[in-house]
C-alpha positions as CSV (number, residue, x, y, z in Angstrom):
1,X,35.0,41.7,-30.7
2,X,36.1,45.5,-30.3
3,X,33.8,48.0,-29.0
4,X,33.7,49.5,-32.7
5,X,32.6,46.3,-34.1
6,X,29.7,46.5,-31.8
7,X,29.0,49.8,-32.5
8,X,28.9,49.2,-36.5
9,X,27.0,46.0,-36.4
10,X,24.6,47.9,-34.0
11,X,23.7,50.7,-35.6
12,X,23.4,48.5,-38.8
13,X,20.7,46.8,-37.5
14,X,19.1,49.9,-36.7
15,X,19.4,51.4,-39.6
16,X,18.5,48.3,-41.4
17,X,14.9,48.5,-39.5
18,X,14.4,51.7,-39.7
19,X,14.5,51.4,-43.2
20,X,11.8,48.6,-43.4
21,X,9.8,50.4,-41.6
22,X,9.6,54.1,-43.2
23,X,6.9,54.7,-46.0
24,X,8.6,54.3,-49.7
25,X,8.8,58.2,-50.3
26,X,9.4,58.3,-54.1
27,X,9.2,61.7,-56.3
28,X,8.1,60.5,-60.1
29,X,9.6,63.0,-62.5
30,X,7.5,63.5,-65.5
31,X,8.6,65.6,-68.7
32,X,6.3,66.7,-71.5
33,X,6.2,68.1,-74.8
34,X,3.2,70.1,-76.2
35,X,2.8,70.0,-80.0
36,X,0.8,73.0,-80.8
37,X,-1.3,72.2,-83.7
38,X,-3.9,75.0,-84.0
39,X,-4.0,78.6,-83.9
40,X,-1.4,81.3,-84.5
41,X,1.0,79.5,-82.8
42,X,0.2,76.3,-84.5
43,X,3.7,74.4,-85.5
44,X,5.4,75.3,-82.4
45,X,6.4,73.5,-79.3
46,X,6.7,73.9,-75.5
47,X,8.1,71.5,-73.1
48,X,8.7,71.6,-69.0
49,X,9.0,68.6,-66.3
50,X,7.0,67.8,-63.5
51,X,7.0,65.6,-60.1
52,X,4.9,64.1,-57.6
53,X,5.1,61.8,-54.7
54,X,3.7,58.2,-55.7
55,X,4.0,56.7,-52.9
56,X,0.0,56.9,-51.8
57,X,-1.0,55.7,-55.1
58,X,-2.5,52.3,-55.4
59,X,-3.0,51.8,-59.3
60,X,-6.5,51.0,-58.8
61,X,-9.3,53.5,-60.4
62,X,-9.5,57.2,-60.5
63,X,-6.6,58.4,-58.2
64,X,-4.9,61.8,-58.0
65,X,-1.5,63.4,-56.7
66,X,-0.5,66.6,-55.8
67,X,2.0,68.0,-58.6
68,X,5.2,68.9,-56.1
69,X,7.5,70.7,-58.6
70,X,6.9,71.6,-62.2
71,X,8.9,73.8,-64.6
72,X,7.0,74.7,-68.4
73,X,8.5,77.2,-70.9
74,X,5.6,78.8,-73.1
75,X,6.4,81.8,-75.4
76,X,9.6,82.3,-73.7
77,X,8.8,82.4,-70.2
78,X,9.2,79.9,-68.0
79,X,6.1,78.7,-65.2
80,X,6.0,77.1,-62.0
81,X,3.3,75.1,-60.3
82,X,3.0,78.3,-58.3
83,X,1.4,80.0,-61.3
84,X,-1.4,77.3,-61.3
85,X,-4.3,80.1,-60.2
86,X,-5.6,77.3,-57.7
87,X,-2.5,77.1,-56.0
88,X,-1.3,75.3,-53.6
89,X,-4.3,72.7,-53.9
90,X,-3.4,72.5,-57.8
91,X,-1.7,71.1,-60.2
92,X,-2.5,68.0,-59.8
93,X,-1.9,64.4,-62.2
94,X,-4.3,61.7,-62.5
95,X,-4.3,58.6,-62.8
96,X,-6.8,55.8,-63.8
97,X,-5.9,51.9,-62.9
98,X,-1.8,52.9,-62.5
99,X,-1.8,54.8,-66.2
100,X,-0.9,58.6,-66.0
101,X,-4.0,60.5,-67.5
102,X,-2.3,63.8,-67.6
103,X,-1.5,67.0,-65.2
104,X,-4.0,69.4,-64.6
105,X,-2.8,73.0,-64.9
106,X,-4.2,75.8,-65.3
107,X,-2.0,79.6,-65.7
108,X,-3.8,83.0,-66.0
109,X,-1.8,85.1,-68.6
110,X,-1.3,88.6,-67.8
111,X,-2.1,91.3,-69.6
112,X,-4.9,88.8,-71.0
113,X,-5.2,85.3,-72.1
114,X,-4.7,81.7,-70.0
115,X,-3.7,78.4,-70.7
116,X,-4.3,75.2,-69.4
117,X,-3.7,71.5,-69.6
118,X,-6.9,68.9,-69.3
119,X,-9.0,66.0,-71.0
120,X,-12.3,66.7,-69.6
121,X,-14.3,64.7,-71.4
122,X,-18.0,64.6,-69.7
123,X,-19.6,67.4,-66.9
124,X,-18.9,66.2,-63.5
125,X,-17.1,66.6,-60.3
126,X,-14.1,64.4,-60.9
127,X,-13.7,66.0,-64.4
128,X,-12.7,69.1,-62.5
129,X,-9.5,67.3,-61.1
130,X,-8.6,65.1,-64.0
131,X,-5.8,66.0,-66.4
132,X,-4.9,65.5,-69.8
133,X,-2.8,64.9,-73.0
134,X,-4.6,68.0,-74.7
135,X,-3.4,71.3,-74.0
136,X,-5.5,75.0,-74.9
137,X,-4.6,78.9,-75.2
138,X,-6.4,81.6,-75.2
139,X,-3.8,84.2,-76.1
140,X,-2.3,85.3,-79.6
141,X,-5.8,84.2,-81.2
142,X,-6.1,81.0,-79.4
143,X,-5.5,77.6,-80.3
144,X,-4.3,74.0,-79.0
145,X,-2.3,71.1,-79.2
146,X,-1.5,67.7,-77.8
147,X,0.5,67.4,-74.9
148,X,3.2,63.7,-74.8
149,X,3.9,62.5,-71.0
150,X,7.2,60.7,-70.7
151,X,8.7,59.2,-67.1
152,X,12.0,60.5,-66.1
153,X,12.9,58.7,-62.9
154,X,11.8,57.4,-59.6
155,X,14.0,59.6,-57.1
156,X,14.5,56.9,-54.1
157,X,14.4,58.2,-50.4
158,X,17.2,59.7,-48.6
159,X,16.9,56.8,-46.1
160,X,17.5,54.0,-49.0
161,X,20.7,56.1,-49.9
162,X,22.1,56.5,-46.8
163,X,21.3,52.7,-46.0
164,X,23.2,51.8,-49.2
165,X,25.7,53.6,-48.3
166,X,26.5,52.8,-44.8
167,X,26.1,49.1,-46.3
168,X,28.3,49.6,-48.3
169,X,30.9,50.8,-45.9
170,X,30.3,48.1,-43.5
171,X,31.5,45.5,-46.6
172,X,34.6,47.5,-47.3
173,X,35.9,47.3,-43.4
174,X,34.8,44.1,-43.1
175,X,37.0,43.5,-46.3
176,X,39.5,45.3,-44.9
177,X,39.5,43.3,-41.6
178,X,39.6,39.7,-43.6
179,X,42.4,41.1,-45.5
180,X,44.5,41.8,-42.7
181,X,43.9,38.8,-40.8
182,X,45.4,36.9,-43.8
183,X,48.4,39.0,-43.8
184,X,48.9,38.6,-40.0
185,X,48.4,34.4,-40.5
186,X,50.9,34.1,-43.5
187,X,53.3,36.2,-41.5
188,X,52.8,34.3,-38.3
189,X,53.6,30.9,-40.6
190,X,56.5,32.5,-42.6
């Protein structure tokens, strides 16, 4: 066996335990639709997309993650989860046993007005963090609507790509190699 060989099988091994061995770092993306359906602006509709890292999440009670990237276009501008005023701690989804519960978010509007996404239900402290499917604004006279969750993807780690494709890689040399042994033994018999 070559040096090369070596080499390849090598670092496939490697790379093949190094996989097993990193945490599963997978980026949910969520998008949305709000329905308003009170208020001046009842009748209308606003959508964006959010993700989060699942990997910590264990589907087992209240759980929360930390909303990495989110995108919402309201009245014709479009928000970030930078615009959450509790920023960076917030926005955040919940969770309850595995089922998405909703994203908390909550946007200041300047000159005057806010609005926010929630489901608090009851006066406590984990009704703070917990989102929603109901959304409520304060400007243009106020109003609210309903806010639908729907999954986009799982984004899988750079690792588990680059795995796949060195794999894959490996099988088309190796492919390669068996072909051209067969070439070299019906030659040598011809």
């Amino acid at each position: 066996m070559k040096l090369s060989q070596k080499l390849v099988i090598a670092a496939g091994v490697t790379l093949g335990c190094a996989a097993t061995q990193v945490a599963r770092a997978d980026a949910a993306v969520i998008n949305f639709e709000v329905n308003i359906n009170s208020g001046a602006l009842a009748g209308q509709t606003a959508s964006g997309t959010f993700s989060y890292d699942d990997s910590s999440l264990t589907g087992v009670g209240d759980e929360f993650a930390q909303v990495q990237s989110l995108s919402f276009n309201f009245l014709g501008k479009t928000y970030s989860e930078k615009n959450d005023v509790d920023s960076p701690a917030f926005p955040v989804v919940s969770f309850f046993n595995g089922q998405l519960e909703g994203l908390n978010y909550y946007v200041e509007l300047s000159p005057v007005g806010e609005f926010f996404f929630s489901d608090i239900v009851e006066e406590s402290f984990l009704d703070e963090f917990r989102g929603g499917d109901k959304f409520t604004y304060t400007n243009a006279g106020g109003g609210s609507g309903l806010i639908s969750y729907q999954s986009a993807r799982s984004v899988p780690e750079p690792l588990t790509l680059s795995g796949t494709i060195f794999a894959s890689g490996l099988a088309l040399l190796m492919k390669k190699k068996e072909a051209a042994k067969k070439a070299k033994a019906s030659s040598a018999v011809s």
